[in-house]
C-alpha positions, 0 to 999 in steps of 0.5 A, spaced: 481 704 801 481 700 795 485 704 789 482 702 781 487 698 777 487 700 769 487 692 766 484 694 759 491 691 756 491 685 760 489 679 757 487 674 761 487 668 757 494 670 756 496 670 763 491 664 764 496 660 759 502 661 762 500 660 769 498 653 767 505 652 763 508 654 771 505 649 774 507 644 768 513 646 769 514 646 776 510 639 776 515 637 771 521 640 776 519 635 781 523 629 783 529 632 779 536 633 781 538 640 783 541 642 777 536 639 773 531 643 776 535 650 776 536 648 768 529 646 767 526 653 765 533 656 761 533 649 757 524 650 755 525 658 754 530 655 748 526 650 746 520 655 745 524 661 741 527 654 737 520 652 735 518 660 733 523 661 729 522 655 726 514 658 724 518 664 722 521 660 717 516 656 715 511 662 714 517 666 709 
């Protein structure tokens, strides 16, 4: 039995983008320490909301 999945709101190159930033990151992870890794995510997520808030501010 196959069952329809509703995708009308998904947007696949969005979901494409992060995919490829995963696997970036991932590759980036390799060869690290363990807490170097384990911080990896937390330090790029900061990164990201630091560089939106900054075009925030410049567009005001």
């Amino acid at each position: 039995m196959i069952s329809k999945i509703d995708v009308s709101g998904h947007d696949m190159a969005e979901t494409l983008a992060k995919d490829r930033r995963r696997r970036h990151e991932a590759e980036m992870s390799e060869g690290m320490g363990e807490l170097d890794t384990l911080l990896l995510p937390f330090a790029l997520a900061v990164a990201r909301l630091s560089a939106r808030a900054q075009v925030k501010e410049a567009g005001q």
